[in-house]
N, C-alpha and C positions, 0 to 999 in steps of 0.2 A: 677370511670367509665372511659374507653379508648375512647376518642374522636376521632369520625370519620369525616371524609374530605366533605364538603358540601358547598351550596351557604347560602349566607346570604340574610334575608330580604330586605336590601334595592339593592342588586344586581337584587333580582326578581320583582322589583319593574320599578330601570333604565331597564331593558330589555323589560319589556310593553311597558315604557315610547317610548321606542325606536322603538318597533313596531307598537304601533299607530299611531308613524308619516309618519311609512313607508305604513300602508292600508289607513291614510287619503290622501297619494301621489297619491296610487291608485284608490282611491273612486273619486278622483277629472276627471281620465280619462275617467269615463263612462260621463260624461254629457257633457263632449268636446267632445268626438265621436260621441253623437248624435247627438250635432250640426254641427260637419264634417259632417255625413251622413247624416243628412238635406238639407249643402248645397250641397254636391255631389249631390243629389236628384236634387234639384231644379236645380242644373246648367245643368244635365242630359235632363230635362226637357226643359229647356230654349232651348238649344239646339236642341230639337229635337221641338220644336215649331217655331223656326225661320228656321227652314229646309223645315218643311212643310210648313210656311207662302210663301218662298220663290219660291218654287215649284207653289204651287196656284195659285201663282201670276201670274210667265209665261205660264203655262198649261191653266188657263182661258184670256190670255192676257190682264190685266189689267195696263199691263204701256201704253196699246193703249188704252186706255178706250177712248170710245167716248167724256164722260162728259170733258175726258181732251186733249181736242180737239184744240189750240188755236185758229183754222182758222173758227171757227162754227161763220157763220154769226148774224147779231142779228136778233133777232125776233124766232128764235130757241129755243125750251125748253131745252135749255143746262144751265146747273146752270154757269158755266162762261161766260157767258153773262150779268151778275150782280154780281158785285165782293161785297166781304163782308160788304162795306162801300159805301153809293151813292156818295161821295166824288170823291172815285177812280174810275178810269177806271178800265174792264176786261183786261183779257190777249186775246191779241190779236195780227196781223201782226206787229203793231206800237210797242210792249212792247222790250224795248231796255234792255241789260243784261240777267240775268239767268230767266226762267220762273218762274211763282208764284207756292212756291208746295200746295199739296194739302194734305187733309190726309185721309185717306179710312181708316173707322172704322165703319163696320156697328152694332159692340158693343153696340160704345156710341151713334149712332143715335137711336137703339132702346132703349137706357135707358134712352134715353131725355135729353143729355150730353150738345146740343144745334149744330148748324151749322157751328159756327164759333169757332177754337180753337185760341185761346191767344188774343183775340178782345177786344174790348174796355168794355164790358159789365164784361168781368173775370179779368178785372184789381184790383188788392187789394192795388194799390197805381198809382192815377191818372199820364198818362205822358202826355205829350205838342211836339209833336204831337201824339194823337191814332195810334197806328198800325192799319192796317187795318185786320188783323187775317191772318189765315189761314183756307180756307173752309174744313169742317169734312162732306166726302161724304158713303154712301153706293158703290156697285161699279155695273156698270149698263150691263157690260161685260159676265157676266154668265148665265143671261137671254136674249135670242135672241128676245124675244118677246117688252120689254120694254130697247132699245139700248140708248134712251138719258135721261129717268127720271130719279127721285131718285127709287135705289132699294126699292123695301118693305120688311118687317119683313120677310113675308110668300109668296113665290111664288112656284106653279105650275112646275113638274117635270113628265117628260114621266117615265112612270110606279108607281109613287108614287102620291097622294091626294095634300100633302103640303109640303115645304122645308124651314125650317131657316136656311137662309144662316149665318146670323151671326155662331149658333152652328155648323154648316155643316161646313164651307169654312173657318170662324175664331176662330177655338174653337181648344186643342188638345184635341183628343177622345182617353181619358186615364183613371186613377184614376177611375176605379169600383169601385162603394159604395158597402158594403160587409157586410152582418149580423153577428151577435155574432156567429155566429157557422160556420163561414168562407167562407160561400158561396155565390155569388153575391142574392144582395137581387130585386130579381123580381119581387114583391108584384105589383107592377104597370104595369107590364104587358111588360117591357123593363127593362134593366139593367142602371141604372140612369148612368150617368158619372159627375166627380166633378167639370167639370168646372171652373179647379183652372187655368188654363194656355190660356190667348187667345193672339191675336195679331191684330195690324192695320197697316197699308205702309204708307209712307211717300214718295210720288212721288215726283222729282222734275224736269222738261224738262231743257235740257239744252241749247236747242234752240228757241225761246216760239217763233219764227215765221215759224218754218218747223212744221207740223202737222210728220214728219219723223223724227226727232230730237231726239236724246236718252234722254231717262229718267233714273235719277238717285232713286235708292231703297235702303231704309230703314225700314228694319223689325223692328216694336217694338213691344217688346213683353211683358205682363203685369203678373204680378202672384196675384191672390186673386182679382181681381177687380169685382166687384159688375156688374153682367148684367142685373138688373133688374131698379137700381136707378146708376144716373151719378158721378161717381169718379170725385175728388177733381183735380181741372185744374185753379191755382191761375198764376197772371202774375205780375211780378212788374218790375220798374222801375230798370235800370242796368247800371253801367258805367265799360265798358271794354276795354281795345286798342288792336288793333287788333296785333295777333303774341305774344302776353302776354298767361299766365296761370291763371290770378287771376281777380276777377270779386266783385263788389261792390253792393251787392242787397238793394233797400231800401225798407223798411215793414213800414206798423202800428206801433205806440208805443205798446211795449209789445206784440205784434204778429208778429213771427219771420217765416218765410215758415219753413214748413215739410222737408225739407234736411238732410241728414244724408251722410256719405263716403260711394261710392260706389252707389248714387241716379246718376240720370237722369235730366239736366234740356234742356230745347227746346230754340234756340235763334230765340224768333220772332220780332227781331230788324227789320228794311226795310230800307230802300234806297229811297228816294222822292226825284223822278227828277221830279218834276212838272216845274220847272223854265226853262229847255230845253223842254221836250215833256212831254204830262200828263199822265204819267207811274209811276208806282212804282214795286218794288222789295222787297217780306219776303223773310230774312234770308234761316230761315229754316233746322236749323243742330241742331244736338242734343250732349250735354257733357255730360261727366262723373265727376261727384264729389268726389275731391280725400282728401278732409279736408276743414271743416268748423268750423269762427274765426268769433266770437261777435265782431263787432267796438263799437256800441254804442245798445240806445234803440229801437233804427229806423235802424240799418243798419246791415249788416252780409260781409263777404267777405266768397269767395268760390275759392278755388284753384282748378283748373282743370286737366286733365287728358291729354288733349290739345291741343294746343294752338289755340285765334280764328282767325277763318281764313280770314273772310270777313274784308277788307281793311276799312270799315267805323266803327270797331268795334264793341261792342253790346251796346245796348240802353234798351233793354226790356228782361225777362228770364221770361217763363212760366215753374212753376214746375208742374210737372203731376206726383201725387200718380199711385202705383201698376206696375211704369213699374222698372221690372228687367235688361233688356237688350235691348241695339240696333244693331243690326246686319245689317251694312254698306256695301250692294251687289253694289253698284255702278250701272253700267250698262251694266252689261255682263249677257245674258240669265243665265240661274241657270241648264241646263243642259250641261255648259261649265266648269262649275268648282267642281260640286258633281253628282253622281250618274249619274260619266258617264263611262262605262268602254269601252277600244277599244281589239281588237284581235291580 
């Protein structure tokens, strides 16, 4: 018989071999895309959550909020009138340095989050001396009717019965829940929204004896945080110098904080000048985690993003789950720098 010109068996064999490696190249791209377009999603979102927090903010003027008032006399139902600790004094005329911030989150006040953020009672490793926290208000500026209390859950709106302000004012009104047959689902008589994206400010005056004083803004914005029960707000003990990038947390044995690259921690370090005038000063800035390094069973180090700024270093770090992003407005209104066009 005349032999004819062909492949051999193990030729067709190497050539599989060789194209499975080239569709498992490509099988590997679909689930790195979806996680690109997850985070494109989320960062799209984020985005457009600190836009609208920021807008909110000055359209209801809440960096003039009464509560945060420094000159309100006592005897006034203004919550700074009673600073988070009977120790301390309020902010008031006498308070010498930057003013105490405060934090407007009427989130976590409806889920029961507590008053005071980074205080003594959320410490997960005792420090010598307590912070004295940072007050967690509603914001009392959108209601004309109630100008110096705590907001409530549910207030009264011309043309409308009831208003939550938290979903109304800190919520983004996005993500329609949608039935299997692709339509929003309005079984309940409104179109649900997911309430994946909210936000709370971080005020801080930078004059705490002018009631005219600029106030510095801090959008934080949370992604998945529970509004019904209060998200995880741990604080521990910190050694930092200041104008450094690297930070010393100390934990529990074997309970180490929730931190990952790319988290969020709060520096609610203070300043006690009691020994000159009886004032104190919270920090009150937020970093970014840019790599986290085990030292021992009790300690972690956390490289920053950077560097701290406060001349007395950090002493304390509160990690707060769910928040994605801080968006640092300073103190320039918000229709100076977006959504402004001229002719």
């Amino acid at each position: 018989m005349r032999k004819r010109p062909g492949i051999t068996l193990i030729e067709v064999l190497v050539a599989i071999f060789i194209m499975a490696i080239g569709l498992l190249a490509l099988l590997t791209l679909f689930p790195l895309g979806a996680l690109r377009m997850s985070q494109a999603l989320q960062d799209d979102r984020t985005a457009a959550s600190g836009n609208a927090g920021a807008n909110i903010c000055d359209t209801f003027g809440i960096r003039k909020d009464p509560q945060y008032d420094p000159t309100v006399p006592a005897g006034t139902p203004s919550l700074f009138v009673t600073p988070p600790t009977a120790s301390f004094l309020p902010q008031d005329a006498t308070q010498s340095g930057t003013g105490i911030p405060i934090f407007i989150d009427p989130n976590g006040v409806n889920s029961g989050a507590g008053s005071v953020l980074g205080g003594p009672a959320s410490y997960a490793t005792a420090l010598t001396p307590a912070t004295p926290g940072i007050w967690r208000l509603s914001p009392s500026t959108i209601a004309v009717a109630n100008p110096l209390g705590i907001f409530p859950a549910v207030i009264p709106e011309p043309g409308a019965a009831t208003t939550n302000v938290a979903a109304r004012y800190f919520t983004l009104l996005d993500d329609m829940t949608f039935l299997t047959n692709g339509l929003p689902d309005t079984t309940t008589g409104v179109i649900p929204r997911g309430d994946r994206y909210t936000w709370g400010y971080l005020l801080h005056r930078s004059a705490p004896s002018s009631p005219s004083g600029l106030v510095d803004l801090q959008v934080v914005v949370y992604a998945g945080r529970s509004t019904s029960l209060p998200s995880a707000e741990n604080t521990y003990a910190a050694a930092g110098m200041t104008q450094t990038t690297s930070v010393t947390l100390t934990h529990p044995a074997g309970l180490p904080p929730t931190i990952r690259r790319g988290s969020w921690i709060l520096d609610t370090s203070y300043d006690d000048q009691t020994t000159i005038t009886p004032t104190f000063s919270v920090h009150g800035d937020f970093y970014r985690v840019i790599s986290i390094s085990t030292i021992d069973n009790s300690h972690v180090n956390l490289e920053l993003q950077d560097p701290i700024s406060k001349p007395s270093g950090m002493s304390a770090v509160t990690v707060m789950d769910n928040v994605v992003e801080v968006f640092k407005r300073g103190v320039s209104q918000s229709n100076q720098w977006e959504f402004h066009t001229q002719d």
